[in-house]
N, C-alpha and C positions, 0 to 999 in steps of 0.2 A: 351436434353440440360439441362434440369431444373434437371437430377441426377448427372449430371455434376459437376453442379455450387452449387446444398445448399448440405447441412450438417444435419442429420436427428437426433436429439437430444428425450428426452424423451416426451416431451408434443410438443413440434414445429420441428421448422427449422430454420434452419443455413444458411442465406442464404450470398451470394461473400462478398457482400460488410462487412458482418456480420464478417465474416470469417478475411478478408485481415484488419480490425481497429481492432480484437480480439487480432492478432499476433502480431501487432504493442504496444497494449495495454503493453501485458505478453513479448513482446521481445522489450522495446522502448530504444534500444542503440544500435541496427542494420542498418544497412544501413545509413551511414553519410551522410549527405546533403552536394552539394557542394557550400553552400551560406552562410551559419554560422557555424565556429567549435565549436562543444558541444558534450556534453557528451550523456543527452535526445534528440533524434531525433523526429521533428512535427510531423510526421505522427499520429498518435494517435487522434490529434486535427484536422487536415486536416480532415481526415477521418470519424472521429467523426463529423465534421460538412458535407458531406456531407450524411452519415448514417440519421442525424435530420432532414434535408431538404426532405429526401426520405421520413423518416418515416411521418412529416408533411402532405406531399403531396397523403400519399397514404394508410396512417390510422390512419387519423385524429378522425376519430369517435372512436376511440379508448383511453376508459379513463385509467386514471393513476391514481396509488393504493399508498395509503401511505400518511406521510405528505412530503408537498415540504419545510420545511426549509430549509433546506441547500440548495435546486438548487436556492431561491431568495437570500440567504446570499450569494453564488457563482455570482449570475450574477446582483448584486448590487455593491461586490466588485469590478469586473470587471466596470461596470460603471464608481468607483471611482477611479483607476487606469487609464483610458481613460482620466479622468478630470484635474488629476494630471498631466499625460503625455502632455494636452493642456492647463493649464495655468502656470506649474512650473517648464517642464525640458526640454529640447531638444531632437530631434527626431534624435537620436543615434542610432547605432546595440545595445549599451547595454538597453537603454531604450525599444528599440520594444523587445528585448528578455525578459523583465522583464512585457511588458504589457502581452508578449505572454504567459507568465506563469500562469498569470492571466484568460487569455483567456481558457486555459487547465481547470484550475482548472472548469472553467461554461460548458465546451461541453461534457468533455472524460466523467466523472463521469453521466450525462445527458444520452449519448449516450448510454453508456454500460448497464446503467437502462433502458431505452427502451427495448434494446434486451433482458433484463430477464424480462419485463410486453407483450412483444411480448409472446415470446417462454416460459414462464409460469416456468423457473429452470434454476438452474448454469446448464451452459454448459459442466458436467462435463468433459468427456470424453477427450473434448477438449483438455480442461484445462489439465489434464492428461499429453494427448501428448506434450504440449509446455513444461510442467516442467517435462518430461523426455528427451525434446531436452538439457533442460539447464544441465539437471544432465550428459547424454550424453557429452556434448563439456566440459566441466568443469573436467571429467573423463579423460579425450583423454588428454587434457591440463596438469593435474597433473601427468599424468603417463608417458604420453610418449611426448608432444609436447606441451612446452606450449605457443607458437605465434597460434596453430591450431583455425583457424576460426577469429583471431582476426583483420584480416583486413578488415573484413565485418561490424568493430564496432569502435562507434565515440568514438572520444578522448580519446583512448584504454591509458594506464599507465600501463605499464606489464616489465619492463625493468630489477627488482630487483629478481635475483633468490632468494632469502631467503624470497621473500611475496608469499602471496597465488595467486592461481591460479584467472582468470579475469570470466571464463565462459562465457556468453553471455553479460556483462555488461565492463566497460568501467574501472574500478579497484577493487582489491578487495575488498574492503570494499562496494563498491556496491553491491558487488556479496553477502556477508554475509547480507545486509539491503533487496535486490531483495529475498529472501529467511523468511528474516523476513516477505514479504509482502503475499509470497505465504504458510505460516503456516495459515495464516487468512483464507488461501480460502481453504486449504486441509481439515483443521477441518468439514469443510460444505460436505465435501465427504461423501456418501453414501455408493460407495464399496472401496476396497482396501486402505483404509485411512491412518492405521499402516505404509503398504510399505512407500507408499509418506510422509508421516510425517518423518520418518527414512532416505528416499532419501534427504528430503530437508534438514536436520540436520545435514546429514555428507557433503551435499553441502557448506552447512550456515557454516561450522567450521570447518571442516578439511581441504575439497579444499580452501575455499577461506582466511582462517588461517588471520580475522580480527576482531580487535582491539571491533572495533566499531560494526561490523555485530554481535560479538557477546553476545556484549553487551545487541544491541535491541532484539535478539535472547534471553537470559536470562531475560529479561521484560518479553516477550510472554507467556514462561514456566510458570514462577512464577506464574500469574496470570490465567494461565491455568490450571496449576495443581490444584488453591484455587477451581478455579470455577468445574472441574471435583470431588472433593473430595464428598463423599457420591452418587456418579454414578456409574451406571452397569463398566464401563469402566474404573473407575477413579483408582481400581487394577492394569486393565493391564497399562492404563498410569503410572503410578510412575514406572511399573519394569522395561519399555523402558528405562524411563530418568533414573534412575539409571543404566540399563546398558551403557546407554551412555555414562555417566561421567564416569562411570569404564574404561571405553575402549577410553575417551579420556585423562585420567590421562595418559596410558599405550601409546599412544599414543605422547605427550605429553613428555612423556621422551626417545622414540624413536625416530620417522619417524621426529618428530615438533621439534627438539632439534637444530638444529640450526637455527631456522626461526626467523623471525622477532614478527609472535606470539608469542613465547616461550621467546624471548628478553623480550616485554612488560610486560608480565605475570610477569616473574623474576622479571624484574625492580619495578612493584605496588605490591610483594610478601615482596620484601627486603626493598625498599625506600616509601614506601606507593603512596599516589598521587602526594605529592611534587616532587620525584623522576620521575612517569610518565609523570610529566607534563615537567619537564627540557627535555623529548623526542622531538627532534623538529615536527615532524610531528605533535604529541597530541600537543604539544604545542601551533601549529598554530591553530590548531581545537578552543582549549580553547578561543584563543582569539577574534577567530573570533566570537565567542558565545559572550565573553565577552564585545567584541566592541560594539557591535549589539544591544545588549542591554542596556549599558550605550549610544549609540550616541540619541537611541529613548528617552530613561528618560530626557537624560539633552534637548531637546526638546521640551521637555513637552509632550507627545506621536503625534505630529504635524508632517502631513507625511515629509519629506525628499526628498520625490522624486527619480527619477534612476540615479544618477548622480556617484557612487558608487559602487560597487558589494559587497554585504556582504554574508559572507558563513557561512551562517545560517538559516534554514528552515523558522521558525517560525520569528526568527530575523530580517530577511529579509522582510517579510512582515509589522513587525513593524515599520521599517525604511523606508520604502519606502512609507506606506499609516498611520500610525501612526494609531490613536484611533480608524479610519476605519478597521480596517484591524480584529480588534476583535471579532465581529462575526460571521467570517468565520471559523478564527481559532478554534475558542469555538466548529462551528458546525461538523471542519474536527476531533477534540478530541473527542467530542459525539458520530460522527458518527462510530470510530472506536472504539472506546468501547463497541457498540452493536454485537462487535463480540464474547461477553459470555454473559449467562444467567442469574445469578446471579449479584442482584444490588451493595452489596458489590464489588463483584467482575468489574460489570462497572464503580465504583466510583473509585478505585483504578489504573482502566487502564487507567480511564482519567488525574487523575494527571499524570502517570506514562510517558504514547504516548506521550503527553503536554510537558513533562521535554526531552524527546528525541525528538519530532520534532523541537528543538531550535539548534539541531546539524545542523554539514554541511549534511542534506538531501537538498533534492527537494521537494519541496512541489508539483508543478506539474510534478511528476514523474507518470505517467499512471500508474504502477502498484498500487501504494498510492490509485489512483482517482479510480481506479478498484475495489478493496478492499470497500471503501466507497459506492462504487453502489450498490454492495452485500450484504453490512450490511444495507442500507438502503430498500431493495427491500425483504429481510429475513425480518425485521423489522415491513415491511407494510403486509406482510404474515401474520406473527404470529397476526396484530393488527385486520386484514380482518377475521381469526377464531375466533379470540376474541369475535369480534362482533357478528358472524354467531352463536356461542354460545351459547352468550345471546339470540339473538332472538328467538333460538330454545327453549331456557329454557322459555324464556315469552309465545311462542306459548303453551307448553306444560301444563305451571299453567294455561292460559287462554280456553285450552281444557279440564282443570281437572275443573276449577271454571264450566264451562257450564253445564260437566255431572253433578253436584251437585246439580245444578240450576232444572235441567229438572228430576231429582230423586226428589227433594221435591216435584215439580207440580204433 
């Protein structure tokens, strides 16, 4: 029964429940709920909080590595959001949806970090397989069918032949941002990294041919390629990405020539941003950034409350928990900038992630909160050698001071 049910990874196991909040994690726009139409489906967060309650219950004596900023900045927020929801707004679908994003942000990222202080490593393999499912249906969809699989997914947007393809996500442009999410976790690969990095590339920008995806996709690189320069790898990285862009130049003036990427491209090539921004789709992006952010200023950063939907990541939290809501945000920017080595190079991703989570993302998008577990639980790794390091090096002067000691006697 028990080879049944786990999943045998390199240092641990994988065990159902680990397994069934993994998929929901890396697939969270599968299976629509029939209780609120959305794009992110709960499960993630369900399941994540019963993952916690397990783990509590059943390996407690088990310590946790790392620092905990961010899970007390995560479940402080939440706090203030519950306080805000009970003295200043009304108990709405749109307000519990907005507490509940909250409530994501404190369990998934929690959760997921257990199971890599459980099981001791990325789950590689896993991982693997889901983002060969997504490259898989994404494939199917661009080539030959592109409603395939989509009725298994919330609040699917697929209607326009000239956008890119949905894959396991809910529009295109999540599909290109869900691809930005898994470049974070391919780099941490061990074997076969190249394929997947080049799977998720021609995911992130050719199938899903968006605006926005590839935008955040163009952040990643940049600061990718800074941080790889003067590494064993950092050769073969730049010949990839240049062949890349060769091939989606050529690309680009074939297959992409009458899509709606190829539209915008033309349109900020010929009219600069002025011109993109009269797009109405970019447009409405724009402004919802730009509301978002003047409705919190001219309030003096005083939370707002959910009385509003605003589509804006970062935005969104500003308006809704005001001066509170900082941070969190501060700790989800830190926390994803530990996904390179070089300091430079994290100080850069931070403004960078910072100026793109102000877009229409999700902030409680599982795959976001996943990424963050991993650079947090990588983070507490490299800090626990650090240590081990040192101590060895003290042990070692303190056994060299002895023999010195007992030679002069």
């Amino acid at each position: 029964m028990t080879r049944a049910t786990n999943l045998t990874v390199k240092n641990g196991t994988l065990k159902l429940l680990d397994i069934v909040f993994l998929v929901f994690c890396l697939c969270p726009f599968i299976l629509p709920n029939p209780v609120v139409t959305t794009n992110i489906q709960p499960y993630a967060a369900l399941f994540g909080t019963l993952l916690i309650g397990w783990e509590i219950l059943t390996q407690s004596d088990r310590p946790l590595k790392g620092k905990m900023y961010f899970f007390i900045a995560a479940w402080g927020t939440l706090l203030v959001s519950l306080l805000v929801l009970l003295l200043g707004s009304e108990i709405t679908v749109s307000s519990f949806r907005a507490v509940f994003n909250y409530y994501s942000v404190a369990i998934v990222p929690f959760a997921f970090y257990l199971i890599l202080n459980r099981i001791g490593t990325l789950p590689e393999t896993f991982v693997k397989i889901l983002i060969a499912v997504w490259f898989a249906v994404s494939a199917v969809q661009f080539f030959i069918d592109r409603r395939f699989l989509t009725e298994i997914i919330g609040g699917v947007n697929n209607s326009m032949s000239y956008r890119g393809v949905v894959g396991l996500a809910s529009e295109p442009s999540f599909l290109g941002i869900a691809c930005f999410y898994f470049l974070h976790m391919v780099i941490r690969f061990k074997k076969h990294q190249m394929l997947f990095f080049t799977m998720t590339l021609i995911m992130g920008v050719v199938f899903a041919q968006s605006m926005m995806g590839i935008l955040f996709i163009a952040v990643f690189l940049l600061v990718y390629l800074m941080d790889s320069t003067n590494t064993k790898k950092g050769v073969l990285i730049w010949c990839v990405v240049i062949l890349a862009v060769i091939a989606f130049v050529i690309l680009f003036n074939t297959v992409l020539e009458k899509t709606r990427l190829h539209h915008l491209i033309t349109l900020l090539m010929q009219e600069g941003v002025d011109g993109l921004l009269n797009d109405v789709s970019a447009g409405n992006r724009y402004d919802s950034l730009a509301n978002a952010i003047a409705d919190s200023l001219d309030n003096n950063l005083m939370p707002l409350g959910y009385e509003k939907r605003i589509g804006s990541g970062y935005g969104g939290f500003l308006c809704e928990l005001g001066f509170f809501a900082l941070p969190i945000l501060c700790c989800i920017s830190l926390a994803l900038s530990k996904t390179f080595e070089k300091t430079f190079s994290q100080i850069v991703y931070f403004v960078l992630v910072t100026i793109l989570l102000f877009n229409n993302t999700q902030i409680g998008n599982p795959l976001l909160l996943s990424v963050i577990a991993i650079n947090l639980y990588h983070a507490s790794r490299l800090s626990v050698q650090s240590v081990d390091a040192h101590a060895s090096s003290d042990l070692s002067m303190t056994a060299e001071q002895t023999k010195r000691k007992m030679k002069k006697v």
